[in-house]
PDB file of N, CA, C, O and CB in Angstrom:
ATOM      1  N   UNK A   1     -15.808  -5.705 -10.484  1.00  0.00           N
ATOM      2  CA  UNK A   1     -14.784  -6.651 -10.870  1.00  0.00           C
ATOM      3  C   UNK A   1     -14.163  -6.259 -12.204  1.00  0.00           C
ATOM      4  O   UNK A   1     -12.950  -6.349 -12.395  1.00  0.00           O
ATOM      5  CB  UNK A   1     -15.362  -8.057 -10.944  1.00  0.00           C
ATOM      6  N   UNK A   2     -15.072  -5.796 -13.177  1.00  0.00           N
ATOM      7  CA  UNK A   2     -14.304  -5.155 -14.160  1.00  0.00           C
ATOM      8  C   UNK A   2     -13.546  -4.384 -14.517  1.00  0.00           C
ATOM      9  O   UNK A   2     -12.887  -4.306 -15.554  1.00  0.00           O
ATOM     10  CB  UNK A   2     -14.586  -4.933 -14.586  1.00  0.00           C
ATOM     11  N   UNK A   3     -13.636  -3.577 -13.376  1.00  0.00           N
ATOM     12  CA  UNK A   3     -12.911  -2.047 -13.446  1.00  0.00           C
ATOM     13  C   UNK A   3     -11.804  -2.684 -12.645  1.00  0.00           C
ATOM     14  O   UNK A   3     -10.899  -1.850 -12.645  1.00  0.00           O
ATOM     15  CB  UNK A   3     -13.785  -0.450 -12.662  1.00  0.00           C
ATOM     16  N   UNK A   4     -11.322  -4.028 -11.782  1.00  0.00           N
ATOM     17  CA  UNK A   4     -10.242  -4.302 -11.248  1.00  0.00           C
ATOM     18  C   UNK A   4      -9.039  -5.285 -12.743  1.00  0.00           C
ATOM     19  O   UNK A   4      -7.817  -5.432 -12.705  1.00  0.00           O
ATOM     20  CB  UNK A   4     -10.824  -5.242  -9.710  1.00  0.00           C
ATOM     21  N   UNK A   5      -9.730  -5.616 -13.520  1.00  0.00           N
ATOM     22  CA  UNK A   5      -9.480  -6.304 -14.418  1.00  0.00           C
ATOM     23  C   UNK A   5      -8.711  -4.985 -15.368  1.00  0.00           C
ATOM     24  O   UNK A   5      -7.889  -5.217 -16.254  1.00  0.00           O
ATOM     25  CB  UNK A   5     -10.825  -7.144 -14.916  1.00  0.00           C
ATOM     26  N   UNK A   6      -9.191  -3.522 -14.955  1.00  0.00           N
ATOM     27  CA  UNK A   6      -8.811  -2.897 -16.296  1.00  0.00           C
ATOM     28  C   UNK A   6      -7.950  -2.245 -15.397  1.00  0.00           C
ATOM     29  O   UNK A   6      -6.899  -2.017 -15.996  1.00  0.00           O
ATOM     30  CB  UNK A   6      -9.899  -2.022 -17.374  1.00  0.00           C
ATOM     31  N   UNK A   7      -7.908  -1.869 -14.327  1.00  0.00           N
ATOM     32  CA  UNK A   7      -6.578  -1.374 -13.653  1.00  0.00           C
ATOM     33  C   UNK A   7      -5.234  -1.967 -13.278  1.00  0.00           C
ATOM     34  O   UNK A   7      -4.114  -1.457 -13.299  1.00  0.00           O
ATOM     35  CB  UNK A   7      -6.890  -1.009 -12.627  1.00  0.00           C
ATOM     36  N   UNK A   8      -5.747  -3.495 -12.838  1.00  0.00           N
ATOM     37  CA  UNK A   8      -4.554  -4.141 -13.308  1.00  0.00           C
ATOM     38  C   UNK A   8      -4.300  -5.362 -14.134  1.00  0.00           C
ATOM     39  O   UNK A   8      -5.244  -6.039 -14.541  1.00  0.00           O
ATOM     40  CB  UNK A   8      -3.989  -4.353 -12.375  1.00  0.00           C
ATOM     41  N   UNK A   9      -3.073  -5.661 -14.391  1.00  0.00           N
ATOM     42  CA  UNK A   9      -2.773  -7.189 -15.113  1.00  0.00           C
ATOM     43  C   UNK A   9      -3.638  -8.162 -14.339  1.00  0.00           C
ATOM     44  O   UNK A   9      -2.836  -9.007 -13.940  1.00  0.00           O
ATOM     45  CB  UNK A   9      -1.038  -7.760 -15.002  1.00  0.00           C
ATOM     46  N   UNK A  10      -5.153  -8.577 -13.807  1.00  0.00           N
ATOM     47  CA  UNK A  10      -5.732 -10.075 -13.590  1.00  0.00           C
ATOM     48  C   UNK A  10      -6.508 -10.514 -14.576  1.00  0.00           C
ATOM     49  O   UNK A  10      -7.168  -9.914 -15.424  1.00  0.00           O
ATOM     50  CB  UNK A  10      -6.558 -10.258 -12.405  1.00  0.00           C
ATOM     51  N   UNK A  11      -6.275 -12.094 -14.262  1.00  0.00           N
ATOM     52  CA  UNK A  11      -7.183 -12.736 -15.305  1.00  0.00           C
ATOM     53  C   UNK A  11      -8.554 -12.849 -14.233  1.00  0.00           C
ATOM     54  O   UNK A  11      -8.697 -12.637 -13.029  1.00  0.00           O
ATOM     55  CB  UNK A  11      -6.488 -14.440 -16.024  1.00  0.00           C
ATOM     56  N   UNK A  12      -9.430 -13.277 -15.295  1.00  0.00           N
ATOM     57  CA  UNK A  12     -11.101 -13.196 -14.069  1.00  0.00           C
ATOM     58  C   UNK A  12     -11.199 -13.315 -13.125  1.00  0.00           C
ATOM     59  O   UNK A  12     -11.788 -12.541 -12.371  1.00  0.00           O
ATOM     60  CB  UNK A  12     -12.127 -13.935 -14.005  1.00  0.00           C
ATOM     61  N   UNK A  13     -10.474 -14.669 -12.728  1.00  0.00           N
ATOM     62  CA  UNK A  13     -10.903 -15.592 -11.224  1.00  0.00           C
ATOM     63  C   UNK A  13      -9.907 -14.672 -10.464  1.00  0.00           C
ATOM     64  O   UNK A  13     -10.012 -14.413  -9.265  1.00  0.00           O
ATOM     65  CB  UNK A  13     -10.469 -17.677 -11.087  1.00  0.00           C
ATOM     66  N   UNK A  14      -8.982 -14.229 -11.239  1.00  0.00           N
ATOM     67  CA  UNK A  14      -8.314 -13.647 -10.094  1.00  0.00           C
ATOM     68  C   UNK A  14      -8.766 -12.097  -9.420  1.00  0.00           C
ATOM     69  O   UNK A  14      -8.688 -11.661  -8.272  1.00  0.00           O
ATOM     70  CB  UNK A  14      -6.883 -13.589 -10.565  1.00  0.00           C
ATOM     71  N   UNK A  15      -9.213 -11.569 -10.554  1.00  0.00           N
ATOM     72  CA  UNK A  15     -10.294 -10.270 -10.215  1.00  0.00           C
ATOM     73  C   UNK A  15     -11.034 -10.415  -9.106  1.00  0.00           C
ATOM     74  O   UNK A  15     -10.972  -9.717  -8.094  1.00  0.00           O
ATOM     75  CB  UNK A  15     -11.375 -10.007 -11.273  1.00  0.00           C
ATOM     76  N   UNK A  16     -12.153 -11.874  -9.435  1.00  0.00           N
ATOM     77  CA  UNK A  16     -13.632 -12.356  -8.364  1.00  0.00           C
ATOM     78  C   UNK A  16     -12.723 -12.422  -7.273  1.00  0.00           C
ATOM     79  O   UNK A  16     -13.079 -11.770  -6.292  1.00  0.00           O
ATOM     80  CB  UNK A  16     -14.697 -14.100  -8.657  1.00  0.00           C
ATOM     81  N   UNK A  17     -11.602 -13.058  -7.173  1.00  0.00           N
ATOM     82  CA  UNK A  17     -10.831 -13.332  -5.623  1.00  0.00           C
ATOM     83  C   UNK A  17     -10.586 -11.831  -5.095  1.00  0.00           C
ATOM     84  O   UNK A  17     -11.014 -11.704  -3.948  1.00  0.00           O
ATOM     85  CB  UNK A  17      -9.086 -14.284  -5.741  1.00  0.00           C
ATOM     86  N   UNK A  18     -10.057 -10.752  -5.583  1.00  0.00           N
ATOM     87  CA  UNK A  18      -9.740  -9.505  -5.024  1.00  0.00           C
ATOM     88  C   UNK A  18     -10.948  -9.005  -4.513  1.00  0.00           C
ATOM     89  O   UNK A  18     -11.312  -8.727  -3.371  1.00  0.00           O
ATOM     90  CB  UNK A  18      -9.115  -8.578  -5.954  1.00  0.00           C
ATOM     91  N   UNK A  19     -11.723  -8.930  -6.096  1.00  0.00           N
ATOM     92  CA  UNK A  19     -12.841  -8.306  -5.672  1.00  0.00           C
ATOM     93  C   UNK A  19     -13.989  -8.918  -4.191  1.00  0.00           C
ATOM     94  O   UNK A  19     -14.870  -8.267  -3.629  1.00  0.00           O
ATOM     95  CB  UNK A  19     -13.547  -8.302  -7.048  1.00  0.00           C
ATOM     96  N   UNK A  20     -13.549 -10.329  -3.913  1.00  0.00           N
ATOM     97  CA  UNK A  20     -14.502 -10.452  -3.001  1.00  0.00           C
ATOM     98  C   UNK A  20     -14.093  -9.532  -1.487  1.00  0.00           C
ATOM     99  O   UNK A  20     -14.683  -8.947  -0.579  1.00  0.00           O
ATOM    100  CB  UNK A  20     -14.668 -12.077  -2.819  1.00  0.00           C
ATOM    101  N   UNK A  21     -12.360  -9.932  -2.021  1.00  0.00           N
ATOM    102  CA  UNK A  21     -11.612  -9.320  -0.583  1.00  0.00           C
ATOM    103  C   UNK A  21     -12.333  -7.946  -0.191  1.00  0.00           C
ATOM    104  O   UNK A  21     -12.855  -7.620   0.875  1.00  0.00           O
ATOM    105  CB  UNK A  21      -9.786  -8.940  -0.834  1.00  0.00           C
ATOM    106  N   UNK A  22     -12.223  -7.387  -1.149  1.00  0.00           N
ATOM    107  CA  UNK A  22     -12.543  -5.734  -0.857  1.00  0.00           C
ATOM    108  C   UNK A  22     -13.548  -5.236   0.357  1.00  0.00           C
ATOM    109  O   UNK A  22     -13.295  -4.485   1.299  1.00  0.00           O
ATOM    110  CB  UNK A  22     -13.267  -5.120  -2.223  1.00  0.00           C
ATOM    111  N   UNK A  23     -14.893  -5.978  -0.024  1.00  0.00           N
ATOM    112  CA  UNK A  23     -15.380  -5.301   1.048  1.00  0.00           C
ATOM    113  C   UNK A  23     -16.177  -6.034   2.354  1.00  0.00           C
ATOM    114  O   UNK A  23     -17.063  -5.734   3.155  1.00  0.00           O
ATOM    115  CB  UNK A  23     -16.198  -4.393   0.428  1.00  0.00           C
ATOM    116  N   UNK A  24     -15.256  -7.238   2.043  1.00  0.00           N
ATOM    117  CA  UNK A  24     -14.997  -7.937   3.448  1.00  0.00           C
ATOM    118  C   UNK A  24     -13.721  -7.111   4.636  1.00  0.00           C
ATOM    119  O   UNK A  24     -13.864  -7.186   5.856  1.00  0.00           O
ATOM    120  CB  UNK A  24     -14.382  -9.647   2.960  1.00  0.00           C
ATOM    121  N   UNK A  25     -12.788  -6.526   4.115  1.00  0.00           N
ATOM    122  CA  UNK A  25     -11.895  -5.600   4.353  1.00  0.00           C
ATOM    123  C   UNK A  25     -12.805  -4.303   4.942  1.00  0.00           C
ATOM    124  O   UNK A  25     -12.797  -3.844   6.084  1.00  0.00           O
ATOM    125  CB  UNK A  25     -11.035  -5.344   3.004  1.00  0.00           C
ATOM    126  N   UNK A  26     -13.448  -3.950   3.986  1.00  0.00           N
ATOM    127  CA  UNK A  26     -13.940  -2.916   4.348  1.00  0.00           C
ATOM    128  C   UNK A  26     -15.051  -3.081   5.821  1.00  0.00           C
ATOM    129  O   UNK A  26     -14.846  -2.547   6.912  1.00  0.00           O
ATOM    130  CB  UNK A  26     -14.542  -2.428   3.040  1.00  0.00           C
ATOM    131  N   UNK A  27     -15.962  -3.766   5.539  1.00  0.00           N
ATOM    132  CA  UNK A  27     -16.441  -4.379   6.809  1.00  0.00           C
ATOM    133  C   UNK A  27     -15.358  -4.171   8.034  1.00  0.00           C
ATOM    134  O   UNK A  27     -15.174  -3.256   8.836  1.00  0.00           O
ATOM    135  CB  UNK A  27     -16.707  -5.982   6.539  1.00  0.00           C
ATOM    136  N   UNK A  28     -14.726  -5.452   7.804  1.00  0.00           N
ATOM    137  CA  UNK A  28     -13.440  -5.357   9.176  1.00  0.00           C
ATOM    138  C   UNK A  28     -12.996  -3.834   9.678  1.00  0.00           C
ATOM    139  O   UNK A  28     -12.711  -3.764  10.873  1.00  0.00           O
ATOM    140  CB  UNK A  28     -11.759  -6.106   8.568  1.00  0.00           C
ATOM    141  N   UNK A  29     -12.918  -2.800   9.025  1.00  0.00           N
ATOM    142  CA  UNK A  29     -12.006  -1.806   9.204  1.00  0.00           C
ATOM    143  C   UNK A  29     -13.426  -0.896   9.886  1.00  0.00           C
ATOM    144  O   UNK A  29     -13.293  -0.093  10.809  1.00  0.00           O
ATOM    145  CB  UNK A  29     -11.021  -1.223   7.631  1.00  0.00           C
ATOM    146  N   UNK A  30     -14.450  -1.140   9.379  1.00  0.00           N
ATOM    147  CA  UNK A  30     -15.782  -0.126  10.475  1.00  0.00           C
ATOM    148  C   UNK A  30     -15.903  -0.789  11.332  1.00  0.00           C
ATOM    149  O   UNK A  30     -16.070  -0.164  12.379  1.00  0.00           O
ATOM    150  CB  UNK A  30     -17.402   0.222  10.049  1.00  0.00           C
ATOM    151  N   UNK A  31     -15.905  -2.317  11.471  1.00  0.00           N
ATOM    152  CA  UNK A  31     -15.701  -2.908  12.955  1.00  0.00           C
ATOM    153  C   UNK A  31     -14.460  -2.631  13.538  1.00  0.00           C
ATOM    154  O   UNK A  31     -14.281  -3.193  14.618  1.00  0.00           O
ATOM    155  CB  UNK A  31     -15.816  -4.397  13.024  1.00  0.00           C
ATOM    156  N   UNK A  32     -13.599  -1.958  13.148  1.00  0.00           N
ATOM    157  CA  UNK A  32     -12.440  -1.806  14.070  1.00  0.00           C
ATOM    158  C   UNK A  32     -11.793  -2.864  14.060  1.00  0.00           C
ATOM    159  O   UNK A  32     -11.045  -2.902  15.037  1.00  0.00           O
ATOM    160  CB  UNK A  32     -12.699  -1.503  15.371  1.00  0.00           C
ATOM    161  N   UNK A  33     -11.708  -3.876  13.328  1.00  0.00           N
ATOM    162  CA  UNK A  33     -11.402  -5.324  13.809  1.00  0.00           C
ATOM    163  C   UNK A  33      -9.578  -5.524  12.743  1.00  0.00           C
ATOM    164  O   UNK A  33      -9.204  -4.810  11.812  1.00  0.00           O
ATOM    165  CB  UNK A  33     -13.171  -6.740  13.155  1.00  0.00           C
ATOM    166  N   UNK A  34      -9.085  -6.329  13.162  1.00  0.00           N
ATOM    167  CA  UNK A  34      -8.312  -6.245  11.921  1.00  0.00           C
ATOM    168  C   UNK A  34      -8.743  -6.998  10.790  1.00  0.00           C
ATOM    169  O   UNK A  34      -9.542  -7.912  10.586  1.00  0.00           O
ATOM    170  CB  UNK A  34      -7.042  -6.612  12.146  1.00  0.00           C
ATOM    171  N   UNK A  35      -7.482  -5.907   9.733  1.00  0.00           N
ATOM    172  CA  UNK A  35      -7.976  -6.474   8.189  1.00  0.00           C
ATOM    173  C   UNK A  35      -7.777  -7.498   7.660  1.00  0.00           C
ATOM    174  O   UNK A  35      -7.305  -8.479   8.234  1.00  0.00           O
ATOM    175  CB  UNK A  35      -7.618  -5.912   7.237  1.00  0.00           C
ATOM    176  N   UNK A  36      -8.193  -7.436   6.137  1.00  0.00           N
ATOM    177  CA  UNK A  36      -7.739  -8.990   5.910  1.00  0.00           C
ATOM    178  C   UNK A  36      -6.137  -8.797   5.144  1.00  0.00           C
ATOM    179  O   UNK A  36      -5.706  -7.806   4.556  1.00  0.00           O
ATOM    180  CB  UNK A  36      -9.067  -9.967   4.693  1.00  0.00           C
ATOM    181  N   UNK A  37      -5.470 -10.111   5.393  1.00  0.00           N
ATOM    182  CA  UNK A  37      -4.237 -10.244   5.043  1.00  0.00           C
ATOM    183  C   UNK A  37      -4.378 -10.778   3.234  1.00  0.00           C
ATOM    184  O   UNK A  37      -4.645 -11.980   3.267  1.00  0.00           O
ATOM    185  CB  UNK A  37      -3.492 -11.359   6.218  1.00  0.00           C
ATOM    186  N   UNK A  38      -4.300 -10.367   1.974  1.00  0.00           N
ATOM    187  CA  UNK A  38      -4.565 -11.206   0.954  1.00  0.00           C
ATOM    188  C   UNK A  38      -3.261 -12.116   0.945  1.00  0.00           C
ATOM    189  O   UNK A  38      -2.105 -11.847   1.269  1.00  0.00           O
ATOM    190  CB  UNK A  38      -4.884 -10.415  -0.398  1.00  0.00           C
ATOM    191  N   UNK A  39      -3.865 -13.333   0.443  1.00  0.00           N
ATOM    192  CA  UNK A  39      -2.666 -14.260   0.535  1.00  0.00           C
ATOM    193  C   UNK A  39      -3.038 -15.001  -0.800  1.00  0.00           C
ATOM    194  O   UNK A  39      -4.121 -15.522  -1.065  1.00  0.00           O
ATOM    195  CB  UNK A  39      -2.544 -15.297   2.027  1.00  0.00           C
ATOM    196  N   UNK A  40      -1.765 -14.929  -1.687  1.00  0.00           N
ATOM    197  CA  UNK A  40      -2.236 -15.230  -3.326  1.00  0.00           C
ATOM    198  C   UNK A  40      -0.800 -15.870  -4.024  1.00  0.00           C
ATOM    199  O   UNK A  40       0.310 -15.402  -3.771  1.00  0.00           O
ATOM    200  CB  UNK A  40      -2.790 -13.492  -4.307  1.00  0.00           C
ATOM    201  N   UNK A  41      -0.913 -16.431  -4.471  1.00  0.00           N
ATOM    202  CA  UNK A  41       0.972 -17.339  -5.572  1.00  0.00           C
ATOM    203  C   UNK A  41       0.719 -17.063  -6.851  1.00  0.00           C
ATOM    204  O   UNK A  41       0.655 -17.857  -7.790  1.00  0.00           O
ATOM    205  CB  UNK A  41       1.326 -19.570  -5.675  1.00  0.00           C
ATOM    206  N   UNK A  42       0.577 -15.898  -6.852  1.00  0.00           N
ATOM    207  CA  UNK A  42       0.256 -14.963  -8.046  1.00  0.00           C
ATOM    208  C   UNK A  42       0.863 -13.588  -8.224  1.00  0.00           C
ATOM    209  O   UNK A  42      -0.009 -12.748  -8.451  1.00  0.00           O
ATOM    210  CB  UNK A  42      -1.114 -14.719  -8.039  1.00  0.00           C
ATOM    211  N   UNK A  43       1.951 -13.159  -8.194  1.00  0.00           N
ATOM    212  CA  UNK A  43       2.609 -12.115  -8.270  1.00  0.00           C
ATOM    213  C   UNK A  43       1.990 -10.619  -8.946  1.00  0.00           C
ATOM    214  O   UNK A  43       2.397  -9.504  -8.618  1.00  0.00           O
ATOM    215  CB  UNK A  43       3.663 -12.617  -8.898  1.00  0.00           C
ATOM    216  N   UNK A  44       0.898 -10.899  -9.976  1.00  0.00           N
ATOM    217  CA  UNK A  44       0.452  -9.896 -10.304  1.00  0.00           C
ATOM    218  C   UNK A  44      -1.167  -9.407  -9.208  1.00  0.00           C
ATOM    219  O   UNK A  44      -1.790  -8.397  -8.881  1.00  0.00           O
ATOM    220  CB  UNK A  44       0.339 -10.186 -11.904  1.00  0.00           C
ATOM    221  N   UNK A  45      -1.198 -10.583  -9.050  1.00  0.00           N
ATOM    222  CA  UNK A  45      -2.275 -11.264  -7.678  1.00  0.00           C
ATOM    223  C   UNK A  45      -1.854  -9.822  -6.405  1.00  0.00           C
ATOM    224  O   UNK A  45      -2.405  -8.826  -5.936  1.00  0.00           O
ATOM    225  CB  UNK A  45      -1.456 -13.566  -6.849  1.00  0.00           C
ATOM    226  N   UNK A  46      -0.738 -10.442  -6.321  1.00  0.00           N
ATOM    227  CA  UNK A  46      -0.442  -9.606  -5.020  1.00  0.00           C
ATOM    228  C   UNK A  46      -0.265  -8.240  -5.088  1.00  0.00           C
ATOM    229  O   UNK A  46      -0.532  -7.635  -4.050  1.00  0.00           O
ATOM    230  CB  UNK A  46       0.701 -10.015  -4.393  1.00  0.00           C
ATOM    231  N   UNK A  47       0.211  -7.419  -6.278  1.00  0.00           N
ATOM    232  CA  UNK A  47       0.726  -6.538  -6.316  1.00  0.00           C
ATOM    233  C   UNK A  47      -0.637  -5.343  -6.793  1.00  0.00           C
ATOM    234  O   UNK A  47      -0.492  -4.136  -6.986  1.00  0.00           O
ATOM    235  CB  UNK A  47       1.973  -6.856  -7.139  1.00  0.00           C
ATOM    236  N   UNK A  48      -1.763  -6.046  -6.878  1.00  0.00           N
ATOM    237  CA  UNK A  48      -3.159  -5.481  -7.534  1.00  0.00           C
ATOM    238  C   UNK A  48      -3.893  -5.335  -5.883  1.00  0.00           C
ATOM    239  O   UNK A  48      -4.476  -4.376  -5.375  1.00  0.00           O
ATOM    240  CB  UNK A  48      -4.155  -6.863  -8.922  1.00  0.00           C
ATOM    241  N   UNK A  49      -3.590  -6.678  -5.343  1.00  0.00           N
ATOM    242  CA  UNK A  49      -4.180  -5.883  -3.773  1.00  0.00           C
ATOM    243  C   UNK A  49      -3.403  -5.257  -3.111  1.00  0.00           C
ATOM    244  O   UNK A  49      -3.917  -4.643  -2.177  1.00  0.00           O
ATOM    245  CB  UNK A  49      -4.669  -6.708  -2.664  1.00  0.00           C
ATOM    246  N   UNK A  50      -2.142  -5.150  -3.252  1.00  0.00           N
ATOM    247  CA  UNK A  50      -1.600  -3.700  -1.995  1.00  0.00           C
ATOM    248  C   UNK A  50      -1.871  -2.749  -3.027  1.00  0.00           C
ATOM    249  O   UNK A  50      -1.993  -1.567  -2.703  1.00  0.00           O
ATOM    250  CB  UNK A  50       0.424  -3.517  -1.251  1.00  0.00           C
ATOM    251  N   UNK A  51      -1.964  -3.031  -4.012  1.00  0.00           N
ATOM    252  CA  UNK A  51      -2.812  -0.930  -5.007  1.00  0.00           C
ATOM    253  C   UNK A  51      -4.080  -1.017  -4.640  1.00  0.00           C
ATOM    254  O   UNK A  51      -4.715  -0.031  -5.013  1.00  0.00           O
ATOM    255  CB  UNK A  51      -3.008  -0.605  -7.365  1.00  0.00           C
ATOM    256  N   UNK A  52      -4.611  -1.679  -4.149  1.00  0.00           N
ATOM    257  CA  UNK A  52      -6.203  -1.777  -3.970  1.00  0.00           C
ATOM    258  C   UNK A  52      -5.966  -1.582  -2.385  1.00  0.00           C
ATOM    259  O   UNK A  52      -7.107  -1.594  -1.923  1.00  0.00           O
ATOM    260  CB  UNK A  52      -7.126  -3.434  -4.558  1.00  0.00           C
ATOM    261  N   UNK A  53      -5.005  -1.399  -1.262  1.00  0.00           N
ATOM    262  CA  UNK A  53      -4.959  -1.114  -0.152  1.00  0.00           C
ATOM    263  C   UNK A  53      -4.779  -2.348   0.856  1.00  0.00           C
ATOM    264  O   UNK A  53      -4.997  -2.129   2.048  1.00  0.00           O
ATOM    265  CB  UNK A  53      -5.996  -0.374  -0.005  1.00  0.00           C
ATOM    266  N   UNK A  54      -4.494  -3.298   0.554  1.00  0.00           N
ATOM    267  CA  UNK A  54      -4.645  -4.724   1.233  1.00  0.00           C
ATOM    268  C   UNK A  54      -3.364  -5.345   1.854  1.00  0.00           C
ATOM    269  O   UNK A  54      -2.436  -5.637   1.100  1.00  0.00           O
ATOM    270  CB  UNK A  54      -5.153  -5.759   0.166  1.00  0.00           C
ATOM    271  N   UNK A  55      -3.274  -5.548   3.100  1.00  0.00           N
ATOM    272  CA  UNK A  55      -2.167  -6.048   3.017  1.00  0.00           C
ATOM    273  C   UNK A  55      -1.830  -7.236   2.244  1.00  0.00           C
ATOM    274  O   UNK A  55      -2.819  -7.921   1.980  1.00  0.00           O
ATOM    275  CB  UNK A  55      -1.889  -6.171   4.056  1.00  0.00           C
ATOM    276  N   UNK A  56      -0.869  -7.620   1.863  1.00  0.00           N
ATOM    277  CA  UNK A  56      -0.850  -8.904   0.655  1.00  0.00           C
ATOM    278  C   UNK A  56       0.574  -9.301   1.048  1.00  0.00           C
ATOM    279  O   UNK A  56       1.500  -8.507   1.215  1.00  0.00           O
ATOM    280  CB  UNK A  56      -1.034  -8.412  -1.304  1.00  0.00           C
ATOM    281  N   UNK A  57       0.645 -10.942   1.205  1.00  0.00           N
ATOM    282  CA  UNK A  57       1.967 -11.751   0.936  1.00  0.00           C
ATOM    283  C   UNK A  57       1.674 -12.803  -0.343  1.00  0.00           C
ATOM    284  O   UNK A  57       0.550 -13.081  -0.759  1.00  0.00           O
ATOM    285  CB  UNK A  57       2.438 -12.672   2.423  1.00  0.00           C
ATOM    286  N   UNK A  58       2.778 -13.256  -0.803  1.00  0.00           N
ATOM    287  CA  UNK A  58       2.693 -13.956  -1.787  1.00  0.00           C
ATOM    288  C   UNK A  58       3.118 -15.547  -1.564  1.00  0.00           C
ATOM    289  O   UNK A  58       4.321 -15.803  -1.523  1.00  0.00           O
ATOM    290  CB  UNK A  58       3.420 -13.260  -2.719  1.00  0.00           C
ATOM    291  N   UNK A  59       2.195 -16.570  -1.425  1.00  0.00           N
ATOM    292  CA  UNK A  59       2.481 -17.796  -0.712  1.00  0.00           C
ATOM    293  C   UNK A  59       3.738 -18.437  -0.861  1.00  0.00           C
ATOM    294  O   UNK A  59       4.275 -19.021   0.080  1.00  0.00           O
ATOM    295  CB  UNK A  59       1.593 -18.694  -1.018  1.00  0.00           C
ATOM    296  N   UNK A  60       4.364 -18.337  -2.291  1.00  0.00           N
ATOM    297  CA  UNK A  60       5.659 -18.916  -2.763  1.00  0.00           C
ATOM    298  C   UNK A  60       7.189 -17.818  -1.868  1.00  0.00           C
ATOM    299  O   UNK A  60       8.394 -18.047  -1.968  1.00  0.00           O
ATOM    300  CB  UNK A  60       5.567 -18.743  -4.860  1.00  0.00           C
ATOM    301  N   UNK A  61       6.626 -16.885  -1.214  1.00  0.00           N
ATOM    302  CA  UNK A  61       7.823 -16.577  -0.786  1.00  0.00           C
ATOM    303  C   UNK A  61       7.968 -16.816   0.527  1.00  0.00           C
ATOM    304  O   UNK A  61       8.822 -16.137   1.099  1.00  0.00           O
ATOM    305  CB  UNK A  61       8.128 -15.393  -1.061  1.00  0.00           C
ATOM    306  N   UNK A  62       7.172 -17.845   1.358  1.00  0.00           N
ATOM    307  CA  UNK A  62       7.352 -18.044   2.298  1.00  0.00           C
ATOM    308  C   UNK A  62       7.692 -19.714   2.767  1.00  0.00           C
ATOM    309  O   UNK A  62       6.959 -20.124   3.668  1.00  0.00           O
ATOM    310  CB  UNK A  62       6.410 -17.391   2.714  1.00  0.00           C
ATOM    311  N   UNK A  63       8.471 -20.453   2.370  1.00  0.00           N
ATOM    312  CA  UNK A  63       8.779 -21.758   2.046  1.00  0.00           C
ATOM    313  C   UNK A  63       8.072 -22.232   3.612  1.00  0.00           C
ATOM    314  O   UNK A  63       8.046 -23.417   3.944  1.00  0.00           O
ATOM    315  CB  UNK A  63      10.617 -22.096   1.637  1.00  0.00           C
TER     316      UNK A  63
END
């Protein structure tokens, strides 16, 4: 979680949220299964999981 904090602009909670994604993702992808979608109203939120490989939408742009 730290090393996600120093690669990009998150504050903590928002780190623990990526970081949990990660290797629940990863799981999914050796099951073959699909991945996870990150879904965050956090713009720096979103833009830290598609660099981290995730698909990501951002809740506020979808009214």
């Amino acid at each position: 979680m730290m090393l996600l904090t120093q690669r990009h602009r998150l504050r903590g909670y928002d780190a623990m949220q990526l970081a949990a994604s990660l290797p629940a993702n990863d799981l999914l992808i050796a099951a073959d299964l699909s991945t996870v979608t990150f879904v965050a109203a956090h713009d720096d939120l979103v833009v830290a999981a598609r660099a981290e490989e995730l698909t990501a939408e951002n809740l506020n742009r979808h009214p």
